[in-house]
C-alpha positions as CSV (number, residue, x, y, z in Angstrom):
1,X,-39.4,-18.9,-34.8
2,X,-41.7,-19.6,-37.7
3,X,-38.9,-18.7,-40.0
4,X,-36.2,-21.7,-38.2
5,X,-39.1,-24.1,-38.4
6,X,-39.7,-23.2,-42.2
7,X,-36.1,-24.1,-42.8
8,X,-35.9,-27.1,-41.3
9,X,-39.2,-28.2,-43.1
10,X,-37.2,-27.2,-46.2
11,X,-34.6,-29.6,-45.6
12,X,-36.8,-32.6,-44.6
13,X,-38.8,-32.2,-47.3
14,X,-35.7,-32.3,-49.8
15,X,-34.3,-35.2,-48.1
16,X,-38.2,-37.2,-48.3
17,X,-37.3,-36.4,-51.9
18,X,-34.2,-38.4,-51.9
19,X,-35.8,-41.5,-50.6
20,X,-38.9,-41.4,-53.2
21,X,-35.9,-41.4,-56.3
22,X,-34.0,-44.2,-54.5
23,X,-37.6,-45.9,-53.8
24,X,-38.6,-45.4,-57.4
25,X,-34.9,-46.2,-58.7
26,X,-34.6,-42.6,-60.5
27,X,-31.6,-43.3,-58.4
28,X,-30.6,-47.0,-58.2
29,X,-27.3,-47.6,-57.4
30,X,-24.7,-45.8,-54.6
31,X,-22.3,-44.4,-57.9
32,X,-25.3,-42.5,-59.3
33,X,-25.9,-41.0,-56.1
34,X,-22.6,-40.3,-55.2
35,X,-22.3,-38.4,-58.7
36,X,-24.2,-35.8,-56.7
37,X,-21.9,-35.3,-53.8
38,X,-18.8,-34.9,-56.2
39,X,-20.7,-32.6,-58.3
40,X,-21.8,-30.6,-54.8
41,X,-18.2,-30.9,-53.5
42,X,-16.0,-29.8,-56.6
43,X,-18.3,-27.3,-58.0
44,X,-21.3,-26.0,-56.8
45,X,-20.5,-25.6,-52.9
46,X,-17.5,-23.8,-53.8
47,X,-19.8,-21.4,-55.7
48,X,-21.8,-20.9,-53.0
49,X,-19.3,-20.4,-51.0
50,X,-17.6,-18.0,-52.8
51,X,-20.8,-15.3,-53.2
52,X,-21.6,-15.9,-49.8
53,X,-18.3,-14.9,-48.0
54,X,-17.8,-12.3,-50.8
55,X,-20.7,-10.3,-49.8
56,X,-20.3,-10.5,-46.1
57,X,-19.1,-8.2,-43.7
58,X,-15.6,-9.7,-42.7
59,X,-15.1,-7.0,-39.4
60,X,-17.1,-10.0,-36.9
61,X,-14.7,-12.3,-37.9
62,X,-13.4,-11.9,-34.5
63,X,-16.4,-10.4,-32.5
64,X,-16.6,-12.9,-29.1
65,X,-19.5,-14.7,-30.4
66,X,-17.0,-16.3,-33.4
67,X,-13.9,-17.1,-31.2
68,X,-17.0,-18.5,-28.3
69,X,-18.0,-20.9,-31.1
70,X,-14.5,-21.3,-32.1
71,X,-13.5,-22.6,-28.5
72,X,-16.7,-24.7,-28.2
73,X,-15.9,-26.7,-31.9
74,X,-12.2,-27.3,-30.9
75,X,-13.4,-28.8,-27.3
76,X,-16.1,-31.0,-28.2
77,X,-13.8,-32.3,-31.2
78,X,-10.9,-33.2,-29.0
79,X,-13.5,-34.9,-26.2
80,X,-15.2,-37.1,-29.4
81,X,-11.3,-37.8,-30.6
82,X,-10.6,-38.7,-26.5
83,X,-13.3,-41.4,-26.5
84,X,-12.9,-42.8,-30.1
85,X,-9.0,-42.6,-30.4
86,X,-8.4,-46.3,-31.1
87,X,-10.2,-45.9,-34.1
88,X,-8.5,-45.0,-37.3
89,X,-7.8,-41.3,-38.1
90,X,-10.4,-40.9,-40.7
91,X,-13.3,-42.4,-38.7
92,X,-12.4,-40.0,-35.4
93,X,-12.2,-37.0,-37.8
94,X,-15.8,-37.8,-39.4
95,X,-16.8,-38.6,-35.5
96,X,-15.5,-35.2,-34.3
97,X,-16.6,-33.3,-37.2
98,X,-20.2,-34.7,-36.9
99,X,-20.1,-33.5,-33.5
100,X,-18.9,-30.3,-33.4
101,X,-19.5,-29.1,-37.4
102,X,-22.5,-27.0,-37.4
103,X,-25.1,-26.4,-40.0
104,X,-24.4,-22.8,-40.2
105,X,-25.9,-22.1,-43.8
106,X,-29.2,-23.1,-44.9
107,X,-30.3,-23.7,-41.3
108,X,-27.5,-21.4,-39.9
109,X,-28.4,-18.6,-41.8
110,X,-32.7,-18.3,-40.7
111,X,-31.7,-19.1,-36.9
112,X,-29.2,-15.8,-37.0
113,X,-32.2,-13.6,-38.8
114,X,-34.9,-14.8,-37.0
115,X,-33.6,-15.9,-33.6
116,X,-31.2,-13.6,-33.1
117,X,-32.4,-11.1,-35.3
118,X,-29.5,-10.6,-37.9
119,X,-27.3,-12.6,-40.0
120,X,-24.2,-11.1,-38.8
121,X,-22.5,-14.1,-37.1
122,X,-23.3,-16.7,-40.0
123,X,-21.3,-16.3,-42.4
124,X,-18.2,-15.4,-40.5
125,X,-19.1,-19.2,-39.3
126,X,-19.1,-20.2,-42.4
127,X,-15.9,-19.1,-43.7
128,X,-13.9,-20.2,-40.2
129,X,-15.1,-23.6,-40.8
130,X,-14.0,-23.6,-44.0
131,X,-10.5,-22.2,-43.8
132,X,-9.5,-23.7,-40.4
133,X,-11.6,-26.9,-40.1
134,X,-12.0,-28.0,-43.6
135,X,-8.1,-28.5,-44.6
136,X,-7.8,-30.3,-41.1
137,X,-11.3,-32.8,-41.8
138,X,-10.2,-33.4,-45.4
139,X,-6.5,-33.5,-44.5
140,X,-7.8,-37.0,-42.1
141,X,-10.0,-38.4,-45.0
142,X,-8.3,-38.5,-47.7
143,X,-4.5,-37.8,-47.0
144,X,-1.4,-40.3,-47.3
145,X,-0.5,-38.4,-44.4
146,X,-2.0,-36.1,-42.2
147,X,0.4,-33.0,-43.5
148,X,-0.2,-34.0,-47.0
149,X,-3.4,-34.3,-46.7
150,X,-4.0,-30.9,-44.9
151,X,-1.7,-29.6,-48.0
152,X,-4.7,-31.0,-50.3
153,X,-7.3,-30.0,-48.3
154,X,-6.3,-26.4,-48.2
155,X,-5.9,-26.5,-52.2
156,X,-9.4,-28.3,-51.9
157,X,-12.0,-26.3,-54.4
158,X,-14.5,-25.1,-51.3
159,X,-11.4,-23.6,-49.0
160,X,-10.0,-21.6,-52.3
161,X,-13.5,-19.9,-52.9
162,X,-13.8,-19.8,-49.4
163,X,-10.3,-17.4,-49.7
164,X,-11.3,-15.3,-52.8
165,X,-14.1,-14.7,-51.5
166,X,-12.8,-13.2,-48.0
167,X,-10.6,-11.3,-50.3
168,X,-13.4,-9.9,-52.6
169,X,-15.2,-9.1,-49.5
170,X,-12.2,-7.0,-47.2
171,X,-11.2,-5.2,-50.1
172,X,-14.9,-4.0,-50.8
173,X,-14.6,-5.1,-54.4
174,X,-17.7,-5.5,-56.3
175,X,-17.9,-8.7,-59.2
176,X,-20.0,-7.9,-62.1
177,X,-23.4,-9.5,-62.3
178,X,-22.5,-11.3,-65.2
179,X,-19.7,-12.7,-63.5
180,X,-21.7,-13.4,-60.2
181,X,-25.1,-14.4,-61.2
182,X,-23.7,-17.5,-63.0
183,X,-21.6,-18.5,-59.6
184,X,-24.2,-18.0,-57.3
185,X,-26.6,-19.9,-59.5
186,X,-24.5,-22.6,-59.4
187,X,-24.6,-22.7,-55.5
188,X,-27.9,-22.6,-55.5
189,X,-27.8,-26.0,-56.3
190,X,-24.9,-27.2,-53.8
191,X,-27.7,-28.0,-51.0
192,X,-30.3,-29.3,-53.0
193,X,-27.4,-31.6,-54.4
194,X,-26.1,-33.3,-51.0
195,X,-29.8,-33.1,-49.4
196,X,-31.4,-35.5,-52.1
197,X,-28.0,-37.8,-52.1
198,X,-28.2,-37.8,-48.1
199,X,-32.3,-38.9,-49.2
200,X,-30.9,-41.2,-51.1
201,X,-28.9,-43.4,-49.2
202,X,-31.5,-43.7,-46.9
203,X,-33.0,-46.7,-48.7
204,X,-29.8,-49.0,-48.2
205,X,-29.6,-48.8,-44.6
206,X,-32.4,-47.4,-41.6
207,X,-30.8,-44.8,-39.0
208,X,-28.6,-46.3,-36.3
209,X,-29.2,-49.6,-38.3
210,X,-25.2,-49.8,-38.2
211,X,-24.9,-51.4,-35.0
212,X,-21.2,-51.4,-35.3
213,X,-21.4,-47.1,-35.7
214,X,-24.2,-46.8,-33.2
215,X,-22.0,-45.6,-30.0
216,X,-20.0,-43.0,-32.1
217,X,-23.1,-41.7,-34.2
218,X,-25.3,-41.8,-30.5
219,X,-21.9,-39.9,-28.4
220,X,-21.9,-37.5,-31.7
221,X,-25.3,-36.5,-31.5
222,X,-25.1,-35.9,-27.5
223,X,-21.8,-34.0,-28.0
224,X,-23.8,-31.6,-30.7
225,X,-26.9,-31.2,-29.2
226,X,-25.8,-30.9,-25.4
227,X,-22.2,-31.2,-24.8
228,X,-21.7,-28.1,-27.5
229,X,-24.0,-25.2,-26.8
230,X,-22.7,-26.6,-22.4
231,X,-19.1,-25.6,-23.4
232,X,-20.3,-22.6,-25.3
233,X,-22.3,-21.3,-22.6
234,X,-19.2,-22.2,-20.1
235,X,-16.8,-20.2,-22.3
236,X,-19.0,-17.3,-22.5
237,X,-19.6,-17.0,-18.9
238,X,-16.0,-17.4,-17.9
239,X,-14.9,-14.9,-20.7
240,X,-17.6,-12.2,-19.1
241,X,-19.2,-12.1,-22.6
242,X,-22.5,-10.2,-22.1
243,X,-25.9,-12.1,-22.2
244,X,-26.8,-11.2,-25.7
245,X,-23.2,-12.4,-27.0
246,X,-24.0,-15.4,-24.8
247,X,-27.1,-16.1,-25.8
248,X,-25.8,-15.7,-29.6
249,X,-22.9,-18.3,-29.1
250,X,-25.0,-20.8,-27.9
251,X,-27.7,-20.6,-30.2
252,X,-25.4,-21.1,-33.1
253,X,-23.6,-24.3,-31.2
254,X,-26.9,-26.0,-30.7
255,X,-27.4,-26.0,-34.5
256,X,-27.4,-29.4,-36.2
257,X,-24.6,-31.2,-37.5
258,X,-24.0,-29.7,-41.3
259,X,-24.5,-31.7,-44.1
260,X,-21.2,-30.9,-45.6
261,X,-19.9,-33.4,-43.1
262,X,-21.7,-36.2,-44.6
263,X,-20.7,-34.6,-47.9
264,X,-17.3,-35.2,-47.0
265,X,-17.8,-38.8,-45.9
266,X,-19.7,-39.8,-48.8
267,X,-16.8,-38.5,-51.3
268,X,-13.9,-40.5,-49.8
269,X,-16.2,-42.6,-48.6
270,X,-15.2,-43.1,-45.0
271,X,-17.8,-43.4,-41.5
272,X,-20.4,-42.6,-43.9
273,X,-22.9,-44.0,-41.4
274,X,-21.9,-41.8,-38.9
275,X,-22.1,-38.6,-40.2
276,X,-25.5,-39.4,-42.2
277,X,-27.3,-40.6,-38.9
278,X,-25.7,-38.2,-36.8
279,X,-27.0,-35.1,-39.6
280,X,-30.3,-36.7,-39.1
281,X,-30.6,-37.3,-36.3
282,X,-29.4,-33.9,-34.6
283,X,-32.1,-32.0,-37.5
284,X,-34.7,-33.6,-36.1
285,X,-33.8,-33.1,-32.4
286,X,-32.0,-29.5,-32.4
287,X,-35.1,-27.3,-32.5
288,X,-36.6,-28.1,-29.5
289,X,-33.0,-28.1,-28.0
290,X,-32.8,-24.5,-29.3
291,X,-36.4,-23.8,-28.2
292,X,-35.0,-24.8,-24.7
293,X,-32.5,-22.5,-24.7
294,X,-34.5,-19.4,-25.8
295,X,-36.9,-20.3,-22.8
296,X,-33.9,-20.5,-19.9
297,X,-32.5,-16.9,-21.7
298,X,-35.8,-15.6,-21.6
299,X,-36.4,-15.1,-25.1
């Protein structure tokens, strides 16, 4: 577990960073800092995205554990939407994403090596939220319409590395160092990026300081840390997965809510409130969740 708790420091400790150049005005205004999360969201997340997928092993794309985590993202979405539907369509799609979008890189990636003892299932994650879930959270955002905008969001930079990278990776090509040093370099920086923006905004506004998003940031935090890994578990039991598919499927749905989700708020700019104090609050409060749930499997 050392290796979970290392990576959530990591992120904390990035975000504290955030709030001492918004304290210190390094960062003073809400453009500057957003200059971060279009930087992140055009460039270097789709880098990152792109050498990740491309060097993954695309066969457990649909091993049980994906389509149990699969099942579990489309349930607790529709049960956010269900609660929050006279809302407008942008704000129930930041809700529902915050609730059911998992961090399933930089905290995704040392829970599957160290909890459950490879990295097999992360990535996979990765590129299924990308490709399915993306187009459909981008399509709400930022859309005229919710066709047109599922149209841009599956033209959207992140989705089309997400695709050439699947591609790179089924057809066992290899890209040239020189070619992928300079990509994966740049995603190096996509995390850093949104973690000291998400730092950032901090200053403006206290979490849950928004009475008016308090009940959907407090129902999406619930949703993600007990609602998700419930319906996980439930879908594994009924579909006779065995108990270390199980065990995997809920692990990975008790991970916090993913940054790209305030990422995604903070570019078009919509429930921003939401998805920040929902990220935050679910980082803080998944490990024990997840420390539970290795106790009742007997890990």
């Amino acid at each position: 577990m050392l290796g979970v708790i290392t990576g959530f420091a990591i992120i904390l400790a990035v975000i504290f960073v955030g709030w001492i150049l918004a304290q210190t005005k390094v960062i003073s205004t809400d453009r500057e800092r957003l200059v971060l999360n279009r930087v992140a969201f055009y460039a270097a997340t789709p880098a990152l995205l792109f050498s990740s997928v491309a060097r993954s092993e695309t066969g457990v794309l649909l091993s049980p554990v994906i389509l149990v985590v699969i099942g579990a993202t489309v349930v607790i979405a529709a049960i956010y939407a269900v609660f929050f539907w006279r809302r407008g369509l942008a704000d129930v799609a930041t809700g529902a994403a915050a609730a059911s979008y998992f961090n399933s890189v930089n905290i995704g990636l040392p829970v599957s090596t160290y909890v459950l003892g490879d990295a097999t299932y992360a990535i996979p994650v990765v590129f299924i939220q990308m490709v399915v879930f993306t187009p459909l959270i981008l399509g709400a955002l930022g859309g005229n319409s919710l066709l047109s905008g599922i149209k841009t969001g599956l033209l959207s930079p992140m989705v089309v590395a997400s695709v050439l990278g699947f591609i790179v990776a089924w057809q066992d090509w290899t890209v040239p160092d020189p070619v992928m040093e300079p990509i994966a370099l740049l995603g190096g920086a996509s995390i850093p990026m949104i973690l000291v923006s998400f730092g950032a905004s901090l200053k403006t506004s206290g979490i849950l300081s928004d009475a008016e998003s308090r009940p959907a940031t407090i129902t999406a935090t619930v949703l993600k840390l007990v609602g998700m890994p419930a319906i996980a578990f439930i879908i594994a039991l009924v579909a006779g997965l065995s108990e270390d598919h199980m065990y995997a499927a809920v692990i990975l749905c008790a991970l916090p809510t993913a940054q790209q989700v305030y990422n995604y708020a903070a570019t078009f700019q919509r429930s921003t409130a939401v998805a920040r104090d929902t990220v935050f609050l679910t980082t803080f409060a998944s490990l024990p969740v997840m420390l539970l749930i290795a106790f009742l499997f007997g890990r």
